[in-house]
C-alpha positions as CSV (number, residue, x, y, z in Angstrom):
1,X,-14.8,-10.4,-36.6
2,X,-11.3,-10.6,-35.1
3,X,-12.2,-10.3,-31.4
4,X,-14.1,-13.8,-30.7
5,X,-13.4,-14.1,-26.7
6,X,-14.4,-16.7,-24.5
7,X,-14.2,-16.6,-21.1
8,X,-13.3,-19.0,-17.9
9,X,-16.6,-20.4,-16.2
10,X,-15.0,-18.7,-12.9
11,X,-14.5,-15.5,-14.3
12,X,-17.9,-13.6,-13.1
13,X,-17.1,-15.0,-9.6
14,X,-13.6,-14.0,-9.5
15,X,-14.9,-10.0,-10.7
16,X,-17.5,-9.9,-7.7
17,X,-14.8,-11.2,-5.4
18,X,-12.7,-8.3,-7.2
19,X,-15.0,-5.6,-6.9
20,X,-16.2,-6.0,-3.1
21,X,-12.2,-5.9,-2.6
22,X,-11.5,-3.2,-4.1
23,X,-14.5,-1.3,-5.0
24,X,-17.1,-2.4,-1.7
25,X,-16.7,0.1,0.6
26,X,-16.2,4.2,0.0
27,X,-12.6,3.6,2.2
28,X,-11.6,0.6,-0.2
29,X,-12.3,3.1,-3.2
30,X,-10.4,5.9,-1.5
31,X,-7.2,3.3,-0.7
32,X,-7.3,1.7,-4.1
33,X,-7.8,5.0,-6.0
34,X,-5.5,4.9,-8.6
35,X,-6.9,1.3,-9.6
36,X,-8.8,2.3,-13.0
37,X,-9.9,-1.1,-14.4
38,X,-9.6,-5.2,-13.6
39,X,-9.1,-7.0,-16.8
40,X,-9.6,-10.9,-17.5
41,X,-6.6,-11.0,-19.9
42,X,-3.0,-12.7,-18.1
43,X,-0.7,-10.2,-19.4
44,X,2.0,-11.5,-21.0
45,X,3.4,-9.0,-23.5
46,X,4.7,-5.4,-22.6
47,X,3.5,-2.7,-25.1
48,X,5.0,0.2,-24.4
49,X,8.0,-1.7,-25.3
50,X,6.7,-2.5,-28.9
51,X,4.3,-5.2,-27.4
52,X,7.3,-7.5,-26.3
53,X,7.2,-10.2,-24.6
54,X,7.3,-10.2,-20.5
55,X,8.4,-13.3,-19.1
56,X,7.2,-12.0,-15.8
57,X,3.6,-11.9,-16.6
58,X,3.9,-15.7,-17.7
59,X,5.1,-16.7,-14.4
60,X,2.5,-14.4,-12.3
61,X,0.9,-16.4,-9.8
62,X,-0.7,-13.9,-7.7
63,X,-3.0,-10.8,-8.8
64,X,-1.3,-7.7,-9.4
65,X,-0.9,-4.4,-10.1
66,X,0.0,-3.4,-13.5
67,X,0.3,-0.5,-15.6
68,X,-0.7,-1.2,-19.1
69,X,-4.3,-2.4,-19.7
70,X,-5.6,-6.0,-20.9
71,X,-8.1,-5.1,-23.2
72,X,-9.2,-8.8,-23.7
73,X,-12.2,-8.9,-20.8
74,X,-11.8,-5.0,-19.9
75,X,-14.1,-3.8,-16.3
76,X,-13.5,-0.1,-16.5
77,X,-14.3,2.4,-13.5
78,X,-16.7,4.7,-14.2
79,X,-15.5,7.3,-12.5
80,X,-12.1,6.9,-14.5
81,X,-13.3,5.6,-18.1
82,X,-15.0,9.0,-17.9
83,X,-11.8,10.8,-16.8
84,X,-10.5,8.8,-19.9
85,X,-13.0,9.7,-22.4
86,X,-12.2,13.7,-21.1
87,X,-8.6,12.8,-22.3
88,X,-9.5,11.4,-25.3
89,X,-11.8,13.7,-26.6
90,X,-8.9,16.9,-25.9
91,X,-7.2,14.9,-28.7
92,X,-9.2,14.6,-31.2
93,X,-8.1,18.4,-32.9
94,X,-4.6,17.4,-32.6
95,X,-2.3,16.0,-35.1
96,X,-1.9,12.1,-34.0
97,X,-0.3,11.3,-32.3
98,X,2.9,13.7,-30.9
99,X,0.9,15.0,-27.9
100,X,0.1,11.4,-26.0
101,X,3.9,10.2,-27.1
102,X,5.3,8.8,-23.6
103,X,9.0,10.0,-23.7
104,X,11.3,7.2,-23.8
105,X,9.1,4.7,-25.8
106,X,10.0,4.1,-29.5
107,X,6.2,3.5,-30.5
108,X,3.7,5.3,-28.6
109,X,1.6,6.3,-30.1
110,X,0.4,5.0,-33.8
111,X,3.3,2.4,-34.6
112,X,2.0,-0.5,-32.5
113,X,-1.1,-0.9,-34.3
114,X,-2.1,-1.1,-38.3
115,X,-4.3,1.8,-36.9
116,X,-2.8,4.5,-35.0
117,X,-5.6,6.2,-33.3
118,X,-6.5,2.6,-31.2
119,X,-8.3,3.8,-28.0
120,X,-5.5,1.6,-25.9
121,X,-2.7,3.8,-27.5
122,X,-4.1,6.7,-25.9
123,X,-5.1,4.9,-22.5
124,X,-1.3,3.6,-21.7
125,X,-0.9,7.2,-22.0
126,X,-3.5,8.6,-19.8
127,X,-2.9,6.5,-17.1
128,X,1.2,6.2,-17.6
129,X,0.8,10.4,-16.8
130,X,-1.6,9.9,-13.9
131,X,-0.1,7.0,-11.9
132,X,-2.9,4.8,-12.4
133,X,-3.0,0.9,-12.9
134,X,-5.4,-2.1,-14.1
135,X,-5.7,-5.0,-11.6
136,X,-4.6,-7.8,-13.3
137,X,-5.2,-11.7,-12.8
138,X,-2.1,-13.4,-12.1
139,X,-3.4,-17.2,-13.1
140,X,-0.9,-19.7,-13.2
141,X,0.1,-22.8,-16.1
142,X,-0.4,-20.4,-18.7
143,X,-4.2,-20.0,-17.8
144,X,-6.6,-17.1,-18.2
145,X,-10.4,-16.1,-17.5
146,X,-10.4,-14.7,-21.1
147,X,-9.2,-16.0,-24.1
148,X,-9.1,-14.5,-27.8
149,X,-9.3,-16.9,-30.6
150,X,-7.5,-14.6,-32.4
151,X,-9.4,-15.4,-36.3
152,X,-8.4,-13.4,-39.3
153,X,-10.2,-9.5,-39.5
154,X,-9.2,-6.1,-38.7
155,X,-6.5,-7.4,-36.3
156,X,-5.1,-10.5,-38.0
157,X,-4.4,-11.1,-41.3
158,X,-5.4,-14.8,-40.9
159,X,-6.0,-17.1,-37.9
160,X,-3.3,-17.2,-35.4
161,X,-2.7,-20.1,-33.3
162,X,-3.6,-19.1,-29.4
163,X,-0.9,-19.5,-26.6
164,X,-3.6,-19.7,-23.5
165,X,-5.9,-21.8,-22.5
166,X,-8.5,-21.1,-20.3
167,X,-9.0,-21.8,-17.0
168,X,-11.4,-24.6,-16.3
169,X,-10.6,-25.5,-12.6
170,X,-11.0,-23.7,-9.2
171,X,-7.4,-23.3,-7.7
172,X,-6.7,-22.0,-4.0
173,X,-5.7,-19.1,-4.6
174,X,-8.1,-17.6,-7.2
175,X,-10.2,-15.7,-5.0
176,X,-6.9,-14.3,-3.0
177,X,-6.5,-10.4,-3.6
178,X,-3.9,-8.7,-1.9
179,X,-3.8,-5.7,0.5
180,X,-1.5,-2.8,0.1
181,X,1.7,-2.7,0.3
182,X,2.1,-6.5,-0.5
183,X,-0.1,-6.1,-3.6
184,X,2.6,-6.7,-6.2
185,X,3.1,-3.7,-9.0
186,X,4.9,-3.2,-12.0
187,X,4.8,0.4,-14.1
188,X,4.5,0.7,-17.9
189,X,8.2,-0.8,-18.1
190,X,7.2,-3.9,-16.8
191,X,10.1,-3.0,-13.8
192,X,8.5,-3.6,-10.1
193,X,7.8,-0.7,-8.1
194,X,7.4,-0.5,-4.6
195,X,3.9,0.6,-4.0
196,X,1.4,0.9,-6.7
197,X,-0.7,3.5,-5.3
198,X,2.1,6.0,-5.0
199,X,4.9,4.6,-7.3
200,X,3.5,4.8,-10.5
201,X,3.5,8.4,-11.6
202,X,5.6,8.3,-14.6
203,X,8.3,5.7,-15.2
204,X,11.3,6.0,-16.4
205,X,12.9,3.5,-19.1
206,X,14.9,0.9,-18.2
């Protein structure tokens, strides 16, 4: 297997934090509704832009809004994973992939991966067309909560050397997750946008 994480010893702590933030109450739900996911991963690549890198996500130092999904340490919604799996599923008759394409991006979907019907091919669509973003963990010093070890399997030819390291110390800060509108958010560009609950509804490129 390919996919051998390992996670921070402060990761389960920082999700609770997470989730009575943004998921505690029925009024944090409705004000955060377009959050779908919170992933572990410190995003540092952007993939609708053939999986470049993004200096910005390097430097994060605060939590954020973004629109592409960390799959490394993935806590989906249930509400929305099921909206997801709707999406999916209207696919699956379809020739793959020219329906989900997102205009403007030279390799969604199919060319990013070795295998073109990957489930996060189709999710940067579904939530690129419905405004929606993953709350992701902006650790600093090249830290993370989850780390992939990246050895050779479906994904990798042969080990790859890792470019994280996980994070092993408490930091003030960690447990800091902002309010709207000074929760910081990028769309599927990687380009800031003003506010992610109502800013997100399909980018344009760059």
């Amino acid at each position: 297997a390919d996919m051998i994480w390992q996670v921070s010893p402060y990761y389960f702590k920082w999700l609770l934090r997470a989730l009575d933030k943004y998921r505690g109450t029925p009024e944090a739900r409705k004000m955060y509704s377009h959050m779908t996911a919170i992933t572990l991963q410190k995003a540092e690549v952007n993939a609708i832009n053939h999986w470049a890198g993004w200096q910005i996500g390097k430097d994060m130092t605060q939590h954020y809004a973004y629109q592409q999904p960390g799959s490394w340490g993935l806590l989906f919604f249930p509400e929305k994973w099921r909206d997801f799996r709707d999406f999916r599923e209207s696919s699956q008759d379809k020739e793959c992939c020219a329906a989900f394409k997102i205009p403007g991006s030279s390799n969604q979907n199919g060319a990013t991966k070795a295998n073109p019907d990957a489930w996060t091919e189709f999710y940067n669509k579904f939530i690129w067309q419905n405004g929606y973003y993953v709350l992701t963990p902006g650790v600093p010093r090249g830290r993370t909560l989850c780390l992939n070890h990246l050895e050779p399997g479906v994904h990798y030819s042969e080990k790859m050397q890792t470019w994280q390291k996980l994070l092993e110390i408490e930091y003030e800060g960690l447990y800091t997750f902002p309010d709207l509108p000074d929760m910081l958010a990028y769309n599927g560009w990687g380009i800031r946008v003003r506010n992610a609950e109502t800013d997100l509804v399909k980018p344009a490129k760059p």
